[in-house]
Every structure is written in structure tokens, then in C-alpha cells.
SEGU-34759 format. One line per 8 residues: number of its first residue (from 1); for each residue x, y, z negated of N, C-alpha, C. Coordinates in pm, 1 decimal, padded with zeros to 6 digits. Example, Ala and Ser with C-alpha at 12.3 -4.5 7.8 and 13.67 -1.06 7.14 Angstrom:
BEGIN
1 = 01319.0:-00569.0:-00780.0:01230.0:-00450.0:-00780.0:01320.0:-00330.0:-00780.0; 01285.0:-00225.0:-00708.0:01367.0:-00106.0:-00714.0:01290.0:00003.0:-00787.0
END
This chain:
BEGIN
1 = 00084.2:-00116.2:00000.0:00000.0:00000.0:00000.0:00089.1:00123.1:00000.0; 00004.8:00211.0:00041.4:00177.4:00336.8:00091.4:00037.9:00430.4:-00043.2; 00183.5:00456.1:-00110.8:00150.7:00562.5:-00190.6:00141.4:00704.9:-00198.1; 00184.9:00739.1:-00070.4:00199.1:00873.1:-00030.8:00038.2:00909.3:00009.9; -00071.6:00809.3:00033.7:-00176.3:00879.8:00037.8:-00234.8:00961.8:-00094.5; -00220.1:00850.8:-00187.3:-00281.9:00898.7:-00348.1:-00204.5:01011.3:-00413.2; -00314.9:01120.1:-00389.2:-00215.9:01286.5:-00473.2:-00313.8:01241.9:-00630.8; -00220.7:01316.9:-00705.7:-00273.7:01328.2:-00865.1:-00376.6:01433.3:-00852.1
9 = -00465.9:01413.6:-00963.6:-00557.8:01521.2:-00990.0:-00482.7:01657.9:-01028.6; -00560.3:01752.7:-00909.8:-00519.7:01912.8:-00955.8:-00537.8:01940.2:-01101.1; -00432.9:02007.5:-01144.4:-00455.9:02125.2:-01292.9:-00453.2:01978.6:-01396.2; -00446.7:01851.6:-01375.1:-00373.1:01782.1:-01505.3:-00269.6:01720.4:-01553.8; -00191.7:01827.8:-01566.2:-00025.5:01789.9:-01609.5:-00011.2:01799.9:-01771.4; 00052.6:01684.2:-01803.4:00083.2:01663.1:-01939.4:00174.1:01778.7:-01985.8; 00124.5:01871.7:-02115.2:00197.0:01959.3:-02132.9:00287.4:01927.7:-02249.3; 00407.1:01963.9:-02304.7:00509.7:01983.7:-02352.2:00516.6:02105.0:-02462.5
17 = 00555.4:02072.1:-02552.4:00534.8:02177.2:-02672.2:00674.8:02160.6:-02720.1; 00755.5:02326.3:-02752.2:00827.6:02285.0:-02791.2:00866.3:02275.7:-02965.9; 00976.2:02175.4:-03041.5:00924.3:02178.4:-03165.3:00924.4:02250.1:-03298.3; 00994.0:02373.0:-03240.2:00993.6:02527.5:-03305.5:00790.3:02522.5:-03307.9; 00742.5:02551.8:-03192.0:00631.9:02543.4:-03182.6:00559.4:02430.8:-03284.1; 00553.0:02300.0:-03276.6:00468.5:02232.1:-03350.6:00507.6:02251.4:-03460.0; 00639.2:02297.0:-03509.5:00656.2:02322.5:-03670.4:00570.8:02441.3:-03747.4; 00571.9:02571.4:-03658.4:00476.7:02660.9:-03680.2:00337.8:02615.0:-03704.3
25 = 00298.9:02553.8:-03602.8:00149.8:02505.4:-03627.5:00117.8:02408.7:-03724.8; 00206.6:02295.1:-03765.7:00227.5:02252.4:-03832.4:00181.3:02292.0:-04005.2; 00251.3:02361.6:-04006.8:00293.6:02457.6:-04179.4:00149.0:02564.1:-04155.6; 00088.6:02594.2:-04093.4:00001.2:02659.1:-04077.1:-00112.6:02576.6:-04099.8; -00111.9:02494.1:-04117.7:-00243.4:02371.1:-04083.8:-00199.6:02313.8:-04237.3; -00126.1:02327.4:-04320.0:-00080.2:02254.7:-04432.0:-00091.0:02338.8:-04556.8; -00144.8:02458.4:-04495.1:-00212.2:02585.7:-04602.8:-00302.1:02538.0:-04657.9; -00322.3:02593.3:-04797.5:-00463.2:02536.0:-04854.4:-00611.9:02574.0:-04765.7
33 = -00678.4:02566.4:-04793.1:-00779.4:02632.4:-04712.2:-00810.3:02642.6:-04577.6; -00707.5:02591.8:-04494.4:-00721.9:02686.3:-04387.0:-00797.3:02488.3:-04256.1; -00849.0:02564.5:-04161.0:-00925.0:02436.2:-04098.4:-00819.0:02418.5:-03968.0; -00806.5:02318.7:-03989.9:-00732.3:02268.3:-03869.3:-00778.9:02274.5:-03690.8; -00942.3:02283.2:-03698.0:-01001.3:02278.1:-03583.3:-00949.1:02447.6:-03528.8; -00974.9:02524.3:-03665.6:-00977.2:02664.3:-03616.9:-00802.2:02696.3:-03568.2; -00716.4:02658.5:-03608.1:-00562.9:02626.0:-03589.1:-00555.9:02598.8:-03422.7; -00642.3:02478.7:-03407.8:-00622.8:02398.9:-03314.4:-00656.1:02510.4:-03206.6
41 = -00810.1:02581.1:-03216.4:-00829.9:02669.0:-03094.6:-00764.4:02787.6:-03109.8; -00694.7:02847.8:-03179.4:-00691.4:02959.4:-03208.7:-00540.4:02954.4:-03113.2; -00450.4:02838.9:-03100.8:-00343.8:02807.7:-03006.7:-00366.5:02725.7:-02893.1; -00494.8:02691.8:-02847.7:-00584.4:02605.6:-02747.7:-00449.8:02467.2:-02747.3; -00522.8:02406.3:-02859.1:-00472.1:02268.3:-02905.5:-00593.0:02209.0:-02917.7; -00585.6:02066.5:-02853.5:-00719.9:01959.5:-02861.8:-00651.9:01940.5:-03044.4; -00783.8:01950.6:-03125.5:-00762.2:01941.4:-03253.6:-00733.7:01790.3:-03300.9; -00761.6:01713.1:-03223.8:-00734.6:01539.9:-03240.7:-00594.9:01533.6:-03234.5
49 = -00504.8:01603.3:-03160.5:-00342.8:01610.1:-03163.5:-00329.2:01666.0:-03248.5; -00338.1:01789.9:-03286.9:-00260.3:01870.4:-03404.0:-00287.5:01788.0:-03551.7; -00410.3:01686.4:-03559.4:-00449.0:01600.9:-03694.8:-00348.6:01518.0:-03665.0; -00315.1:01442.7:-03535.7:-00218.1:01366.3:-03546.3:-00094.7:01432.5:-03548.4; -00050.8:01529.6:-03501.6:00098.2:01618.3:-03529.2:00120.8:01613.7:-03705.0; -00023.6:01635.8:-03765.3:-00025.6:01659.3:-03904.4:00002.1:01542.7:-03952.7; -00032.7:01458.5:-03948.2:-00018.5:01308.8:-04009.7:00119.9:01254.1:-03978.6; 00180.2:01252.2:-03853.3:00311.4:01204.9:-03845.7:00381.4:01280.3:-03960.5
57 = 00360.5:01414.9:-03956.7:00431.8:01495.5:-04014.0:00461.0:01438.8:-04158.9; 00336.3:01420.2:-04224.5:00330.4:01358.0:-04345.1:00370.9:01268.6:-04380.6; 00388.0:01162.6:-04304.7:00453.9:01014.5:-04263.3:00593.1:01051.8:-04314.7; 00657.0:01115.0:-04207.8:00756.5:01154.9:-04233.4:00866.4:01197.0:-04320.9; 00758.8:01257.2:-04405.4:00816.6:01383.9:-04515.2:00832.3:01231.9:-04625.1; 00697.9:01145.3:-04617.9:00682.3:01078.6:-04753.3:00805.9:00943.8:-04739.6; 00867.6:00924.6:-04608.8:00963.6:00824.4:-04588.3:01072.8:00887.2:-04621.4; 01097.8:01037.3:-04576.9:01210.0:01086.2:-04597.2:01215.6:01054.9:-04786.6
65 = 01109.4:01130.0:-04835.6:01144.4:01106.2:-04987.1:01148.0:00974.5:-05057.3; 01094.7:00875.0:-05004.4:01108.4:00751.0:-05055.7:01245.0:00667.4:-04995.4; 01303.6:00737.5:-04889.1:01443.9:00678.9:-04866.8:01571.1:00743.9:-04972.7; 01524.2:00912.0:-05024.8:01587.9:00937.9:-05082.6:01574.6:00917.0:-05214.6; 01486.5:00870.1:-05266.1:01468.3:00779.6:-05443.0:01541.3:00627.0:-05411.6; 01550.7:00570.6:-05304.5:01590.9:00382.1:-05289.9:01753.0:00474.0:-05309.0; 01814.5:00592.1:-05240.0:01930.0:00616.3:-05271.6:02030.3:00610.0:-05396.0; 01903.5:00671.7:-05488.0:01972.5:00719.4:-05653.6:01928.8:00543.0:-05728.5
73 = 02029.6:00510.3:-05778.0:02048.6:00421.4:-05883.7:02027.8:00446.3:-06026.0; 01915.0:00386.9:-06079.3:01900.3:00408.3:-06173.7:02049.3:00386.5:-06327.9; 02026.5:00447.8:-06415.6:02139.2:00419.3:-06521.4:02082.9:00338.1:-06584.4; 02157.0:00251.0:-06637.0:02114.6:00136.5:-06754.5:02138.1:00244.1:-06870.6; 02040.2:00167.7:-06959.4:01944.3:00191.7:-07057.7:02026.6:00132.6:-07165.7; 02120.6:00219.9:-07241.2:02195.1:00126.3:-07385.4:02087.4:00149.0:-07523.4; 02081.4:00065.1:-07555.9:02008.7:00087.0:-07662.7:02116.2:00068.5:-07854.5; 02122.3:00132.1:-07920.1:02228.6:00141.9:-07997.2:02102.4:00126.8:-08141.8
81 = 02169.0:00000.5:-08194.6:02054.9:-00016.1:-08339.4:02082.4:00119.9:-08407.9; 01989.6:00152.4:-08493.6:01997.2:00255.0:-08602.1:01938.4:00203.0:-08716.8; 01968.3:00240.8:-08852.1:01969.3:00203.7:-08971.9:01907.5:00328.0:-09016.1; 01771.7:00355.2:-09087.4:01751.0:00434.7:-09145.2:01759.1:00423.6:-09270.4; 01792.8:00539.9:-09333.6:01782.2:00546.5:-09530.2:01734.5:00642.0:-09582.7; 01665.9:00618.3:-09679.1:01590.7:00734.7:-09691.1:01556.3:00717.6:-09868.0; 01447.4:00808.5:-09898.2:01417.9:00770.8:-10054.7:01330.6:00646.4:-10040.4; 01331.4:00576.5:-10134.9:01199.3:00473.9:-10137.3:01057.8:00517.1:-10174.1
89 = 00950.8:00483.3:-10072.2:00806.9:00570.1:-10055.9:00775.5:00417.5:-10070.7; 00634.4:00468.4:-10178.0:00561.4:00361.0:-10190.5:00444.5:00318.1:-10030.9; 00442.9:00251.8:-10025.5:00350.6:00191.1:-09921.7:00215.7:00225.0:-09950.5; 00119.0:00330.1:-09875.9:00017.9:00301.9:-09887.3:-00038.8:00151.9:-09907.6; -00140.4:00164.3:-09952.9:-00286.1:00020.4:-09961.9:-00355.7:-00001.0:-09828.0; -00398.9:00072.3:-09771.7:-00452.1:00061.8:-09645.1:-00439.2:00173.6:-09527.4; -00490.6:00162.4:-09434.7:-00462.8:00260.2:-09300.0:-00619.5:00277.0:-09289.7; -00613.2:00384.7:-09247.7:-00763.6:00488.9:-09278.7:-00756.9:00543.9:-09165.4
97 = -00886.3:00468.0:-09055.7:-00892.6:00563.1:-08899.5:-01044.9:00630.2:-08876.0; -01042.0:00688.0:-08775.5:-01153.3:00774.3:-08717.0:-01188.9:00772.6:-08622.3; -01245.8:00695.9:-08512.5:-01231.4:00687.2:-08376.2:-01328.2:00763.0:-08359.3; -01378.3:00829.8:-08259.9:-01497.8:00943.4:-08179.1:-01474.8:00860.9:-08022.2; -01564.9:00880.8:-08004.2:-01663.1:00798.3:-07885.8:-01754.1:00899.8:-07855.8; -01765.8:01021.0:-07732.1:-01870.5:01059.7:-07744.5:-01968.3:01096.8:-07876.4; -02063.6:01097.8:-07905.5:-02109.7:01146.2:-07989.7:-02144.8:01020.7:-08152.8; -02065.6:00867.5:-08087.2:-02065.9:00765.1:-08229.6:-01876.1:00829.2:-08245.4
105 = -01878.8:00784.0:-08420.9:-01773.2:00791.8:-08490.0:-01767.9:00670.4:-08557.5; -01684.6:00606.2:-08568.0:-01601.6:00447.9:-08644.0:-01545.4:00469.5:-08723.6; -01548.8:00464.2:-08841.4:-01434.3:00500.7:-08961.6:-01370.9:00364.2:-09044.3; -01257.0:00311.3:-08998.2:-01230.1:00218.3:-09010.8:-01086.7:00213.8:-09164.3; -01124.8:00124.6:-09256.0:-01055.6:00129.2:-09359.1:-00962.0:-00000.8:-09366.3; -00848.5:-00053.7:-09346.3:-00737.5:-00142.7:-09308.1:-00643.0:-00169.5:-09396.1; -00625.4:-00297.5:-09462.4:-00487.3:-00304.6:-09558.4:-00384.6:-00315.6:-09459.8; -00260.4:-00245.1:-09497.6:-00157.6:-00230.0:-09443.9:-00114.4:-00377.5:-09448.6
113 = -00113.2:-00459.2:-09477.8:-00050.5:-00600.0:-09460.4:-00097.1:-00675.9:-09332.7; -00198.1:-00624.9:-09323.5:-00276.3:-00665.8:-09181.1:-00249.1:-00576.0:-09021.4; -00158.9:-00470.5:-09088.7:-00175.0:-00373.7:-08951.7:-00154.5:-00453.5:-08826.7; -00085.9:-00577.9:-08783.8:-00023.1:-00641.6:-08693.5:-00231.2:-00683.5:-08613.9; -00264.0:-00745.2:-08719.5:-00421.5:-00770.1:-08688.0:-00500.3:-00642.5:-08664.5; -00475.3:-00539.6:-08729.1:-00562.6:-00401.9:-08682.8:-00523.3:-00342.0:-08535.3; -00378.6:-00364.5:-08496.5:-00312.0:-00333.9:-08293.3:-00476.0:-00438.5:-08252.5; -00472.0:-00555.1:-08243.6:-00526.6:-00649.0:-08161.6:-00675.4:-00614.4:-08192.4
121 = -00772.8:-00556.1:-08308.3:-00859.9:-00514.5:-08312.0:-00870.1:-00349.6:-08223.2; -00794.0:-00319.1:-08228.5:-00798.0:-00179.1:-08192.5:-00796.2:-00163.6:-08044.8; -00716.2:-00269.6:-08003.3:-00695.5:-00306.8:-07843.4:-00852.7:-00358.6:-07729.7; -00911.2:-00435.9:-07880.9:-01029.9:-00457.0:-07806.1:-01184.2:-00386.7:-07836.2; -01171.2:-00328.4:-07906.2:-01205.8:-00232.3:-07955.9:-01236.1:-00095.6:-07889.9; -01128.6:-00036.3:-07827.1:-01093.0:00113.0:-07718.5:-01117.8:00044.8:-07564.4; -01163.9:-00036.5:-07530.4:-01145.0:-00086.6:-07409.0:-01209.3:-00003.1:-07313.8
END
């Protein structure tokens, strides 16, 4: 088949932006407030590209920062015992709570010998 018969359609050539340009529009479209459609005509941009200009963009930014956190190595964590001393305080008798819930209140009275059993009440309890 000879191709020299078939001409392209008049007036539709893929246009070219350059990326000084999409960065402007870009950061302009990433304002609070502002509508992207109105962006889009206000530089006669089909607004379905500039959402996608916007989204790569974002892509982008969030790989760039997640390549630069896999960079930094975390420090290990020394943990060094400590010995406290102090005067000798008598031990309360019990642990005395108050929970608020909206408009119920729980007032819960606890011997300290049990506190290990009052975590696991308390856990199911706040759920």
C-alpha cells in the first residue's frame, strides 16, 4: 500500500510543553484552594493532563522522599541499666482511677498487689 496517499488530519499535532512550563502550572495547581479545571483553561490545558501532570508529580516527590529515608540508617538503641535510690516511701494500699466515657464515669478502687491484673482489666475495659 503506498503511503503517500494517506495525509494526517489538519490542525492535530501533538503539542510539547516545555518543563519550566509544567513546573509553573504545576505549583500553581498545588495551592490550597485553587481548581485545577480553572488552571487547566486559564493556560488552554485539557484538565485530564494537568491532573495527570499533578499526580506524576506527586509520585515523584513521595519516591524521591522515601528513597531518601531507605538512605539514613538508623542508630542502635543502647540501653544502659539505672539504679535508682531514693528515701523509702511507703507503698500506697490501692490505685484509685476515674475513667470518663462521654457522659458515664467508672471510679475504680485497686490493691496495688494486683496492679499487673488491673493493665489487663484496663486493656479490656478502654477498648
Amino acid at each position: 500500500m503506498d503511503t503517500k496517499l494517506l495525509k494526517p488530519v489538519a490542525g492535530r499535532t501533538r503539542r510539547r510543553h516545555a518543563p519550566e512550563f509544567k513546573a509553573q502550572v504545576i505549583e500553581a495547581c498545588l495551592q490550597p484552594g485553587v481548581s485545577v479545571a480553572a488552571i487547566a483553561m486559564a493556560n488552554e490545558l485539557n484538565a485530564n493532563y494537568l491532573r495527570r501532570w499533578v499526580k506524576e508529580h506527586r509520585e515523584q516527590s513521595e519516591s524521591k522522599e522515601i528513597a531518601a529515608a531507605a538512605v539514613v540508617e538508623p542508630q542502635p538503641v543502647r540501653l544502659v541499666p539505672v539504679t535508682l535510690q531514693g528515701p523509702d516511701v511507703a507503698v500506697p494500699g490501692e490505685i484509685r482511677l476515674d475513667i470518663r466515657r462521654g457522659q458515664t464515669t467508672v471510679q475504680l478502687a485497686w490493691p496495688v498487689e494486683g496492679a499487673a491484673l488491673l493493665g489487663v482489666v484496663l486493656k479490656d475495659l478502654l477498648r
